[in-house]
C-alpha positions as semicolon CSV with decimal commas, in nm:
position;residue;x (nm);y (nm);z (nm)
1;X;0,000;0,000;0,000
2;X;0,112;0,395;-0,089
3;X;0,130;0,543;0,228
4;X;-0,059;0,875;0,279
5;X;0,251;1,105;0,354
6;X;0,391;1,014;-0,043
7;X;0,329;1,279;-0,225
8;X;0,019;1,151;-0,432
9;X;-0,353;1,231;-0,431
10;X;-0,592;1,008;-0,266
11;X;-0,701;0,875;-0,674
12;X;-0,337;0,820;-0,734
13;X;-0,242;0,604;-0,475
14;X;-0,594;0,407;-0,553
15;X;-0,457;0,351;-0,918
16;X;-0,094;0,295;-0,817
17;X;-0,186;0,030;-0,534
18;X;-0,428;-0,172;-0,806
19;X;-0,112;-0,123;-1,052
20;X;0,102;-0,240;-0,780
21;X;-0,111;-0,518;-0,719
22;X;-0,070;-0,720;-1,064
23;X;0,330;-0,725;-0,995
24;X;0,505;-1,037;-0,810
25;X;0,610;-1,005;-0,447
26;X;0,957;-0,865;-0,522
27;X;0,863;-0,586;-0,768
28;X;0,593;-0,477;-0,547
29;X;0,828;-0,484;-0,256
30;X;1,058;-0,242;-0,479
31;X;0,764;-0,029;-0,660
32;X;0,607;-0,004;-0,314
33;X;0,951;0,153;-0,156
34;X;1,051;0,354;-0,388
35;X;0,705;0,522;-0,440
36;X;0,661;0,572;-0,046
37;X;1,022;0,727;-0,056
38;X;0,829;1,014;-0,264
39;X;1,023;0,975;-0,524
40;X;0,945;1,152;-0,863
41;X;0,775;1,029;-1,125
42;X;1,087;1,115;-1,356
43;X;1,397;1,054;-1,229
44;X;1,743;1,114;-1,396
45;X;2,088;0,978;-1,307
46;X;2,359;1,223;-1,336
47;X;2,661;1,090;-1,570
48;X;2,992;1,038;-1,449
49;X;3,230;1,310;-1,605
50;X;3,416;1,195;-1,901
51;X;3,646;1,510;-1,913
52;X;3,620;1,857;-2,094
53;X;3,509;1,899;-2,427
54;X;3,544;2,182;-2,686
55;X;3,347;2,240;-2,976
56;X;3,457;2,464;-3,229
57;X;3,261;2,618;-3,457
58;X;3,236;2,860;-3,773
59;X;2,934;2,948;-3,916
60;X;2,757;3,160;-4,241
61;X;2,426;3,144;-4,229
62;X;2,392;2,932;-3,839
63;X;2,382;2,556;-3,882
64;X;2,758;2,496;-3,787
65;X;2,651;2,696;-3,455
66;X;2,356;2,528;-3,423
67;X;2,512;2,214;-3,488
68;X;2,743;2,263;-3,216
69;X;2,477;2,364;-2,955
70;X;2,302;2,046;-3,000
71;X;2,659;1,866;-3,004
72;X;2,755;1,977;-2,664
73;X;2,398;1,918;-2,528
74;X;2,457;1,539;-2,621
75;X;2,787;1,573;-2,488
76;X;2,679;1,743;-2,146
77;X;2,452;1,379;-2,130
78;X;2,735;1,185;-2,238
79;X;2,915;1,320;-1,885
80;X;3,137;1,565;-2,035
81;X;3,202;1,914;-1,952
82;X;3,155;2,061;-2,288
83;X;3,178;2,415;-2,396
84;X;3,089;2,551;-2,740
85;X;3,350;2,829;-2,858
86;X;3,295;3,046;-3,159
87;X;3,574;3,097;-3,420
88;X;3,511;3,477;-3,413
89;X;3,585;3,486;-3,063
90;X;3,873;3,337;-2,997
91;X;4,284;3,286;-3,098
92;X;4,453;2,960;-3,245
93;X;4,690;2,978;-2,956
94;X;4,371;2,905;-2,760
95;X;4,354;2,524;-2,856
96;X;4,695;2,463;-2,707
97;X;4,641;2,268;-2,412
98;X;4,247;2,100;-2,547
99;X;4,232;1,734;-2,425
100;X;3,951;1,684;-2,646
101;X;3,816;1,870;-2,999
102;X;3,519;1,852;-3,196
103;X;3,533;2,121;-3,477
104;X;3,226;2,197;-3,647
105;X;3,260;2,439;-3,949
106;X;3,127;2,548;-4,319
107;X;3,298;2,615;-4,635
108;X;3,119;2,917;-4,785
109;X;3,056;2,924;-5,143
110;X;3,371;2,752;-5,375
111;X;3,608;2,716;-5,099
112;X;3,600;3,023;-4,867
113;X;3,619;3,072;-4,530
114;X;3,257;3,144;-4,348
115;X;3,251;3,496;-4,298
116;X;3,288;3,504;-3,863
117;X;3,594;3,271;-3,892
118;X;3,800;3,423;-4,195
119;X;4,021;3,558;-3,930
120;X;4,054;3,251;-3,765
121;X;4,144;3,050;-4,052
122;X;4,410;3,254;-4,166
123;X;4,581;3,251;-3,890
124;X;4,505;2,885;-3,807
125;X;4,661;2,783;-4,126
126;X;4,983;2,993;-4,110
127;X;5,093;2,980;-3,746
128;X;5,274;2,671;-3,572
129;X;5,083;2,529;-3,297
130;X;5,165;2,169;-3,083
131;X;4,837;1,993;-3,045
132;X;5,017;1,637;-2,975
133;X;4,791;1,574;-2,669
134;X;4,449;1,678;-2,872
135;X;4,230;1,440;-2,928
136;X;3,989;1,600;-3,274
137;X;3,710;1,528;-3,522
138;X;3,622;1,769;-3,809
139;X;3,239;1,799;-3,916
140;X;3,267;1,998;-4,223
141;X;2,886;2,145;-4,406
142;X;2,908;2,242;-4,704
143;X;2,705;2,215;-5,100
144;X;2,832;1,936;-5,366
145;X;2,734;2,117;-5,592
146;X;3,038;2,333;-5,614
147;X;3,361;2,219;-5,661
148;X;3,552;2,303;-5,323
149;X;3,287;2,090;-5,105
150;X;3,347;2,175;-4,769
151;X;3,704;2,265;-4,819
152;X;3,752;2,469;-4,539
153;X;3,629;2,134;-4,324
154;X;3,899;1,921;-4,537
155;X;4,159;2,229;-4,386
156;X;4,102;2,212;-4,071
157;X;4,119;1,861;-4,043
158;X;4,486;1,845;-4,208
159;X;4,587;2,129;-3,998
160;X;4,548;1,960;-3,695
161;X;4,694;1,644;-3,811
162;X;5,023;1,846;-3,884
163;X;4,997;2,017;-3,555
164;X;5,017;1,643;-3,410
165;X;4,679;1,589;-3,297
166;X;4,492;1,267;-3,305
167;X;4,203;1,209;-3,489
168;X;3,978;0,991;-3,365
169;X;3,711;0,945;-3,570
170;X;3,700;1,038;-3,965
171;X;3,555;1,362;-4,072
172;X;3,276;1,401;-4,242
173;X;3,179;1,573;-4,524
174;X;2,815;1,715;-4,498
175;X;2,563;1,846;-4,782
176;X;2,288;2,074;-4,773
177;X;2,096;1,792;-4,623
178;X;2,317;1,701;-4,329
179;X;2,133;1,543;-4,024
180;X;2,182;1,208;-4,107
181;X;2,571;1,243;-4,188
182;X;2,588;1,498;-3,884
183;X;2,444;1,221;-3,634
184;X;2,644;0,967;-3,759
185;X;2,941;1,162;-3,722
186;X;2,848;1,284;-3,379
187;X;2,814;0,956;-3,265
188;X;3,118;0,799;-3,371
189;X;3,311;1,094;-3,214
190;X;3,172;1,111;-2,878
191;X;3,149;0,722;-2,839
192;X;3,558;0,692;-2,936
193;X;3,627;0,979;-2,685
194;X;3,460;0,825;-2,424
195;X;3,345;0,448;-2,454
196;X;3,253;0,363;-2,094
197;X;3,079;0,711;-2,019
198;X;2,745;0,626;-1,933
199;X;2,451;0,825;-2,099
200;X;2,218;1,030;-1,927
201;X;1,938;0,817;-1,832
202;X;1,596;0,952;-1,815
203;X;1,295;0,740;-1,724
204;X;0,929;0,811;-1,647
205;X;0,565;0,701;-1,620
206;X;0,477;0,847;-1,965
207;X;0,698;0,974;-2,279
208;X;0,747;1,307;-2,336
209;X;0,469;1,515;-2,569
210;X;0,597;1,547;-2,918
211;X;0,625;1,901;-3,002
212;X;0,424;2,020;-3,331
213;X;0,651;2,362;-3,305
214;X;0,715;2,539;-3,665
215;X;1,055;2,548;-3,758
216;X;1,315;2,336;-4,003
217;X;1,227;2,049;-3,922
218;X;0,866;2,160;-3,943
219;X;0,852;2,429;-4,189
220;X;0,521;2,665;-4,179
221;X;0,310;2,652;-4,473
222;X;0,247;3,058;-4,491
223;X;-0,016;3,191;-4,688
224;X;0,100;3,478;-4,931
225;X;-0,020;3,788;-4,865
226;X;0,111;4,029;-5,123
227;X;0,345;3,953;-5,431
228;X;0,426;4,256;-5,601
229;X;0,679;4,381;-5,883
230;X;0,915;4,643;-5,752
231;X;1,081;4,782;-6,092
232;X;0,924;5,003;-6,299
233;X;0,871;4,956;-6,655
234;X;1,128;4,936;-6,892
235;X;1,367;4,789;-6,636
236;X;1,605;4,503;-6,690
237;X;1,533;4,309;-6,371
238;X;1,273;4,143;-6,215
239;X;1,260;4,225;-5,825
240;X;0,925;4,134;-5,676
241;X;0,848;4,253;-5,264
242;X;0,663;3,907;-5,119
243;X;0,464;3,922;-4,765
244;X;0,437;3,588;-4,613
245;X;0,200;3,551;-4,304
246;X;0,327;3,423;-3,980
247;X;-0,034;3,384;-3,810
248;X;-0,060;3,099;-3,576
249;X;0,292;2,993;-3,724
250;X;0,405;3,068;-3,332
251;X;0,752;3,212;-3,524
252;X;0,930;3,485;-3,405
253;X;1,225;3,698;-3,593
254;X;1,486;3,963;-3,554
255;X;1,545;4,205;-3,831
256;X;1,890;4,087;-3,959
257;X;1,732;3,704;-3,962
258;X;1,678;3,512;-4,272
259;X;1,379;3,337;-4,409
260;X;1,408;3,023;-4,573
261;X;1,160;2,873;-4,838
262;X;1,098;2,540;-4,980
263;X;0,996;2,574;-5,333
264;X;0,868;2,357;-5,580
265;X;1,062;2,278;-5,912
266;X;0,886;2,444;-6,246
267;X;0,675;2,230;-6,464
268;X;0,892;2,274;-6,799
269;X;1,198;2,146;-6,588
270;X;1,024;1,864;-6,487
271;X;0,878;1,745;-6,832
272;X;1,277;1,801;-6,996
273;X;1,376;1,533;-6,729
274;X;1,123;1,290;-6,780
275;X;1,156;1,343;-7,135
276;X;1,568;1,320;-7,107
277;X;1,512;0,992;-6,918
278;X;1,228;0,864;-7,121
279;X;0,984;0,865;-6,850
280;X;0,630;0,918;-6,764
281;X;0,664;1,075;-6,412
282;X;0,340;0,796;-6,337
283;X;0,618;0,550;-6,259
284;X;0,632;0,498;-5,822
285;X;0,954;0,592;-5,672
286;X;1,077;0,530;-5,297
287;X;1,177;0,889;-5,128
288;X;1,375;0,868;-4,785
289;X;1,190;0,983;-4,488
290;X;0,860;0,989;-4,713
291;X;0,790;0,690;-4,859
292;X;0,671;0,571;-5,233
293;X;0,542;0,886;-5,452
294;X;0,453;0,899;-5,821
295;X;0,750;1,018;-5,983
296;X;0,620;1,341;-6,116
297;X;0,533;1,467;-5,780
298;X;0,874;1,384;-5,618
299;X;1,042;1,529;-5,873
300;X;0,823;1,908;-5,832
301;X;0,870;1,841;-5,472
302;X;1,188;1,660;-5,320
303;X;1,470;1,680;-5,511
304;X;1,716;1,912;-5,672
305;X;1,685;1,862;-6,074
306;X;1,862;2,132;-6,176
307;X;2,214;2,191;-5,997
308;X;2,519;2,014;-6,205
309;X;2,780;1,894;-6,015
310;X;3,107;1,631;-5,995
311;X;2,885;1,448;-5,715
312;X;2,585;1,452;-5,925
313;X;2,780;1,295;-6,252
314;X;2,945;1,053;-6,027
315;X;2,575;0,921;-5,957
316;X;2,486;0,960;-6,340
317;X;2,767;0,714;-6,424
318;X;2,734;0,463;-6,195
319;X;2,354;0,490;-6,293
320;X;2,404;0,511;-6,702
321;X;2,727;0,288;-6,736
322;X;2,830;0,619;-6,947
323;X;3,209;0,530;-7,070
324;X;3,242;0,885;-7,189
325;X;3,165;1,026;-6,846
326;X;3,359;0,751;-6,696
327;X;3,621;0,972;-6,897
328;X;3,541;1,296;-6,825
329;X;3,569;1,145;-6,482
330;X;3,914;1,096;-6,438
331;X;4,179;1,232;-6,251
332;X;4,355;1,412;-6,569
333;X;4,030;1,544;-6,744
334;X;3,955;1,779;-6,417
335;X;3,962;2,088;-6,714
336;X;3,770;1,969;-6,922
337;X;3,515;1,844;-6,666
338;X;3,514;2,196;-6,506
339;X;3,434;2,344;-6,871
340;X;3,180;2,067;-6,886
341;X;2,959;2,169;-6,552
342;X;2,944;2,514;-6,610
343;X;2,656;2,659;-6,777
344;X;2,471;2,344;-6,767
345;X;2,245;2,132;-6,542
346;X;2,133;1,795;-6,497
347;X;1,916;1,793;-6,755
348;X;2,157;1,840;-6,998
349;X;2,364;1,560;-6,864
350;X;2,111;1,311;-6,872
351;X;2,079;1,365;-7,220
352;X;2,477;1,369;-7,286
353;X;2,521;1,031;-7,089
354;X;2,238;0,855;-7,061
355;X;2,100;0,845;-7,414
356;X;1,861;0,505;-7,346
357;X;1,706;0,663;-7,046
358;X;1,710;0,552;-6,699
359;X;1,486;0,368;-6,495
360;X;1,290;0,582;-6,251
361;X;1,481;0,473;-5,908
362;X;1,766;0,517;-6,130
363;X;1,747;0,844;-6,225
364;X;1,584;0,946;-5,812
365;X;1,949;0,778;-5,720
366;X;2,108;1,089;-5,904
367;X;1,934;1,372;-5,747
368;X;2,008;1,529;-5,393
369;X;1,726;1,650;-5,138
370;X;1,563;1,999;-5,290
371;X;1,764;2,205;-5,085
372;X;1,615;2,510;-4,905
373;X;1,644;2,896;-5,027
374;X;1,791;3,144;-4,770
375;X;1,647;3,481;-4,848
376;X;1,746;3,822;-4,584
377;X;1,426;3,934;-4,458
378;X;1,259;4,265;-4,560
379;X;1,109;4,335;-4,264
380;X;1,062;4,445;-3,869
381;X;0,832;4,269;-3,668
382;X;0,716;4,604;-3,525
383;X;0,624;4,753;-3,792
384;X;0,417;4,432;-3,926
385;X;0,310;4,183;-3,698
386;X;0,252;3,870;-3,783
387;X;0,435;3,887;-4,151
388;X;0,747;3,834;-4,297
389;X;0,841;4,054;-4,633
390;X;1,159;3,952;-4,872
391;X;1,304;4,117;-5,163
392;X;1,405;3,887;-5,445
393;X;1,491;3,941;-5,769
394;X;1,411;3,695;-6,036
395;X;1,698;3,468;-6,158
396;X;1,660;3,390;-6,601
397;X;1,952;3,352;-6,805
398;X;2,033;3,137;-7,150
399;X;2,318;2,901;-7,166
400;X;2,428;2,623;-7,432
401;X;2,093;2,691;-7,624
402;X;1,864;2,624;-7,347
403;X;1,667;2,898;-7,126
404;X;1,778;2,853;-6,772
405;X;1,657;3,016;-6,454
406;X;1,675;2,991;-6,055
407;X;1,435;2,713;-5,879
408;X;1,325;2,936;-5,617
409;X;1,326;3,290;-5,703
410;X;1,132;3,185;-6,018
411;X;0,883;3,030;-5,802
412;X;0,846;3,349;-5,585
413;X;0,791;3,528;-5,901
414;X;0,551;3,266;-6,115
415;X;0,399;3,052;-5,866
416;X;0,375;3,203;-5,513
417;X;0,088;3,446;-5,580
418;X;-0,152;3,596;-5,294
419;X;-0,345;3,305;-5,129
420;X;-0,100;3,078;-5,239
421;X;0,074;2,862;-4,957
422;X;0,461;2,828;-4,954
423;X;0,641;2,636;-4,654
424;X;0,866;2,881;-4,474
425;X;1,074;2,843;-4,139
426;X;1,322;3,135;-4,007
427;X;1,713;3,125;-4,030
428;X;1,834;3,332;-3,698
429;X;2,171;3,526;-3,808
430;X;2,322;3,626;-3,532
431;X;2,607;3,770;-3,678
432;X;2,398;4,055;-3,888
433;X;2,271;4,247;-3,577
434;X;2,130;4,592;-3,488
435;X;2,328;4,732;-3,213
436;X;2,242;4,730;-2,876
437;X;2,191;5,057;-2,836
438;X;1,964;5,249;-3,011
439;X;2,200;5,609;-2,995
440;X;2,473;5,403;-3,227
441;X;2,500;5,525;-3,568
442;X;2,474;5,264;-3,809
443;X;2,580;5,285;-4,184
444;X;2,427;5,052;-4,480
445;X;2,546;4,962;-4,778
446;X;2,314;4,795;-4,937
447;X;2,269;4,764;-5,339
448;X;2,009;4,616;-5,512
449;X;1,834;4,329;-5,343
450;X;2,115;4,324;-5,084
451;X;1,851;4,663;-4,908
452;X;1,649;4,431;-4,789
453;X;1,754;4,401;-4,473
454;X;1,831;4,733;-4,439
455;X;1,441;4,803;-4,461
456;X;1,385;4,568;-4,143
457;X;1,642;4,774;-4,027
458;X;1,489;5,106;-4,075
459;X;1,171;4,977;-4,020
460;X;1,273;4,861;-3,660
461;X;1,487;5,200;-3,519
462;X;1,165;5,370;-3,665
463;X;0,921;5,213;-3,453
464;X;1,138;5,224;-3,172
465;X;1,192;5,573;-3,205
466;X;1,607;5,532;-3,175
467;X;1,833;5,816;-3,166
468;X;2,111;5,690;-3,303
469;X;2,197;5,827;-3,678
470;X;2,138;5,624;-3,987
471;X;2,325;5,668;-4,341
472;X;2,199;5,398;-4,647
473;X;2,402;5,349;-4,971
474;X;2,201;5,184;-5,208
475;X;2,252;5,108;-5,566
476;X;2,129;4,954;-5,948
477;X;2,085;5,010;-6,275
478;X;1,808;5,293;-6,314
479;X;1,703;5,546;-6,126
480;X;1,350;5,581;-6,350
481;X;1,297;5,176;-6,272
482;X;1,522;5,039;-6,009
483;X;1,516;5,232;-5,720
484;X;1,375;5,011;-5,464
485;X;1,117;5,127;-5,214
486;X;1,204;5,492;-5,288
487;X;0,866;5,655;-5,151
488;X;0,943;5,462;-4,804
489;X;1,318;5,611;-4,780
490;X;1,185;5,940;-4,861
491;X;0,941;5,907;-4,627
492;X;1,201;5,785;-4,354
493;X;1,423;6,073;-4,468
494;X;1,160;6,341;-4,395
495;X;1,055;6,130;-4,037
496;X;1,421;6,113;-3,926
497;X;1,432;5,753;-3,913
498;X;1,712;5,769;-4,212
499;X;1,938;6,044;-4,169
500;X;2,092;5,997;-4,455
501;X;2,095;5,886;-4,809
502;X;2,353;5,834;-5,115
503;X;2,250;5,667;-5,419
504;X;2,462;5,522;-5,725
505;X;2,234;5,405;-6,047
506;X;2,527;5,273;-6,262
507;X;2,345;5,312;-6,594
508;X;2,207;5,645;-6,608
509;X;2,541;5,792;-6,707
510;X;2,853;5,727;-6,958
511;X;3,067;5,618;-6,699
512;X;2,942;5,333;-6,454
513;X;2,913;5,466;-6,080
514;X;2,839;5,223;-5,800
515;X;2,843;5,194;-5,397
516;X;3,158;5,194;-5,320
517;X;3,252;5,495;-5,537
518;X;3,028;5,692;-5,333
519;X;3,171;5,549;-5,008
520;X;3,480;5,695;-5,161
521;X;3,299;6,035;-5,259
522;X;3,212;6,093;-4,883
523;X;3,516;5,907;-4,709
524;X;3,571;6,227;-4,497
525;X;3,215;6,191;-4,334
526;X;3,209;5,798;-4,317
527;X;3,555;5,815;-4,167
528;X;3,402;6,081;-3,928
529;X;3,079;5,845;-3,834
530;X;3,343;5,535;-3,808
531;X;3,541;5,752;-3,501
532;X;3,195;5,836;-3,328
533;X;3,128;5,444;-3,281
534;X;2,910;5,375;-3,588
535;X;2,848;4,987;-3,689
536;X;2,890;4,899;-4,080
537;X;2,693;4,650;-4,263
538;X;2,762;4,553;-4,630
539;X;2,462;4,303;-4,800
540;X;2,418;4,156;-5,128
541;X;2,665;4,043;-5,386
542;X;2,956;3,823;-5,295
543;X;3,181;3,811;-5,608
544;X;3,251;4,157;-5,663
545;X;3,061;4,398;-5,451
546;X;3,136;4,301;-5,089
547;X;3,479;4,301;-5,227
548;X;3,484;4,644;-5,403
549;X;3,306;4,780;-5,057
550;X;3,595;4,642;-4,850
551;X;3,838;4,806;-5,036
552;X;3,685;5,070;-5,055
553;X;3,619;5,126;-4,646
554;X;3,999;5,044;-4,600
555;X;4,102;5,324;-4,851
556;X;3,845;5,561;-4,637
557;X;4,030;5,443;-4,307
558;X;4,370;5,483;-4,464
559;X;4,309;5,841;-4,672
560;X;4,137;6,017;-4,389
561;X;4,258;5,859;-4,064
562;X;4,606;5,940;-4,184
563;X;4,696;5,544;-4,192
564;X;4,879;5,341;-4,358
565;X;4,774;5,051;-4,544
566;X;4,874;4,786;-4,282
567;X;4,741;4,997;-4,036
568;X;4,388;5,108;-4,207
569;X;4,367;4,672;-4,272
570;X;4,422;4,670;-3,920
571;X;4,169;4,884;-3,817
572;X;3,883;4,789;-4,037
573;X;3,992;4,410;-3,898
574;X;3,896;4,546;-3,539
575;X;3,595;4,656;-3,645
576;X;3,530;4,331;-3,726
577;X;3,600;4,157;-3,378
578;X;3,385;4,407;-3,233
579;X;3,090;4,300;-3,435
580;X;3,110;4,685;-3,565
581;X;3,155;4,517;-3,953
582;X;2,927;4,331;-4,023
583;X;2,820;4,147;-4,355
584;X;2,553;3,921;-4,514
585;X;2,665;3,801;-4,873
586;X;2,568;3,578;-5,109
């Protein structure tokens, strides 16, 4: 019998004593004790320490960090005393002395460094550290379908090698999709570093409620609200303002954030690869984590059709039997296979290589998981609650005779239409941040689509009523078609909200004039707003623009802080470590 001083009701210890009941002498004995002792319905036994544990991270866009969150929560279970430490924020030199070293850590685009641990890598890879009683594993993310997969991951993992650490467990290389290569990684890593160190063991009555939360593993299916074209006519480029709802989605953002979006592949694209493989699309396929699907509707909504890589034609061979890609394959044809991937896609391929067709689980085994689309969001929860706004600009170009454009921003433009719905989650970005304070100045550079965040921005000091000065470059082609919510920034000009505003339409003279020449044009006054504690934030264009605009600050620094170049490199490179530089490039 439950005595009455346990801490049950009077109906509890009724149901518990009739449980009780059914059991033989010795588990009643036991069940009997252990309730009367008042213990818990849940109980869990505290590990026995298996050491310290550092995960490292570097991160673009957040999964490396939040990859190494959940890797020292498992670790924390596993009985170590782990500690996650981000690249940004900390020295090379620091590792000396680390029993134990999970590194965690994404190439960004063809082979770069992610953007918070470019410091960090440089130095990593140049100085001379001993590491001979370091114990590592490298997780490296990255996409196959460029042709430095997660090189920066490979680095690392050589690096420490040479600085005569151990590695004890292989690294992996992750794609878009990397859970299940994460996990398995993970797993391998922590159970070699600590065999015998029991798990945390957690035991109850009931199991714990599954959560029906909104987020990437749950993406919202938002209803569109508005879809509208931002340039005017005449104008080159397609740039189109979306509004997604976040009613009932129970998601919450900060302006900086990203949103990403699952789209749907576009009907043509789907018809040239079932035609390419001599298909119907009515044929049933098998789809991990889903199940069997008609062919047609996996291939609009699982996998990614389109992006041509050395990965992809790996697949394509072993699926075709293709003795001219078997050639193209090898070691000394890494030219002409370079040549070959650029400017096409899989469809083009399949037609190349595979000119009797392929069965339909053959041609699913080529394809990677539909990966998702990161967009910068467009708006401040403030100033519209419950809604999420991007900026995109359409993506439709022709290469080797065949009309090519993006999967997603295509979508956006074609598809996603008001009342449409589109699954969404949000991408936190910690590392693209309004200051704390309101009183900071803050300067934007921001051209073309890369303003979007810039609005959230605005948006936010304006309905918070800051103090602190704001100056916006913004850029494009025309000022008649392209200039990008222009009636808001006058608006915000005449409010106060946007102190300041310097535009550069490249085509509406002779001689092209962009961004960073107007940096240049006011260096004296963005030198002066630099001094008085202002934060800098650069977003859009990767492959020339950020560059341009980084050249262009440190020639600011240099000309009218009376530097010289190492020092002016210097300077800009402590803006950076105080999270006064900031960028979000793509």
């Amino acid at each position: 019998m439950i005595p009455e001083s346990s801490p049950f009701s009077t109906d509890q210890r009724k149901s518990l004593d009739s449980l009780i009941s059914s059991f033989n002498s010795l588990q009643r004995g036991w069940l009997s004790g252990y309730l009367a002792a008042g213990a818990a319905p849940v109980a869990a036994v505290a590990p026995v320490s298996a050491g310290k544990l550092t995960v490292l991270y570097g991160t673009e866009s957040g999964n490396s960090e939040e990859l190494a969150d959940r890797a020292v929560k498992q670790a924390k279970k596993k009985g170590f005393k782990a500690v996650m430490k981000n690249m940004s924020e900390i020295a090379p030199a620091d590792l000396v002395g680390t029993k134990n070293l999970l590194v965690i850590v994404s190439t960004w685009g063809d082979g770069e460094a992610p953007e918070t641990a470019v410091a960090f890598h440089k130095s990593f890879m140049s100085e001379d550290l001993k590491l001979s009683g370091t114990k590592f594993s490298v997780c490296g993310l990255g996409d196959t379908s460029y042709e430095k997969f997660c090189e920066i991951g490979k680095q690392f993992d050589a690096r420490l090698e040479q600085f005569g650490a151990e590695r004890i467990a292989p690294r992996a290389d992750c794609d878009v999709d990397y859970e299940e290569a994460f996990t398995e990684w993970f797993e391998k890593a922590i159970s070699t570093l600590a065999p015998e160190a029991p798990a945390e063991v957690v035991g109850g009555l009931a199991p714990a409620p599954v959560t029906s939360e909104y987020g990437k593993k749950n993406p919202f299916p938002s209803e569109i609200g508005d879809n509208v074209l931002l340039n005017g006519e005449g104008s080159a480029k397609e740039t189109i303002h979306v509004e997604f709802s976040l009613e009932g989605s129970g998601m919450s953002y900060e302006p900086g954030d990203a949103l990403a979006v699952l789209p749907m592949n576009c009907p043509q694209m789907i018809k040239d690869i079932l035609n390419a493989a001599k298909l119907t699309g009515t044929e049933e396929v098998e789809v991990k984590t889903i199940g069997k699907k008609l062919l047609a509707d996996a291939l609009r909504e699982d996998f990614d059709i389109t992006a041509l890589s050395k990965a992809v034609l790996k697949k394509l061979q072993a699926a075709s039997g293709s003795l001219k890609l078997a050639e193209l394959l090898e070691e000394g044809a890494k030219e002409q296979l370079k040549e070959y991937i650029h400017g096409r896609e899989i469809v083009d391929a399949i037609i190349d290589f595979a000119h009797d067709g392929l069965p339909a689980e053959a041609l699913v085994s080529v394809f990677r998981k539909l990966p998702v689309r990161l967009y910068s969001i467009a708006s401040s929860p403030l100033a519209h609650p419950d809604e999420v706004h991007l900026t995109v600009a359409a993506v439709r170009y022709e290469t080797n005779g065949r009309k090519r454009k993006g999967v997603c921003s295509t979508y956006l433009m074609d598809v996603a239409k008001t009342g449409e719905s589109v699954p969404i989650f949000v991408q936190p970005n910690k590392n693209f941040r309004l200051p704390a304070s309101d009183e900071t100045p803050i300067i934007m550079v921001g051209p073309g689509t890369g303003v979007a965040p810039f609005r959230a921005f605005v948006e936010h000091r304006a309905a918070t009523e800051a103090k602190g000065e704001s100056w916006l470059f913004f850029g494009d082609q025309h000022y008649t078609y392209d200039f990008l919510y222009q009636l808001e920034w006058q608006d915000y000009l005449k409010s106060g909200a946007l102190t300041r505003l310097d535009v550069a339409f490249s085509r509406d003279q002779p001689e092209k004039i962009y961004v960073q020449d107007k940096m240049l044009q006011h260096g004296e006054e963005l030198y002066e707003w630099l001094e008085k504690g202002a934060h800098f934030y650069v977003c859009g264009d990767a492959t020339r623009m950020a560059a341009d605009v980084h050249e262009a600050l440190v020639c600011t620094v240099q000309a009218y802080g009376a530097k010289s170049r190492e020092e002016a490199e210097q300077y800009v490179e402590a803006l950076k470590k105080e999270k006064r530089y900031q960028r979000d490039v793509y």
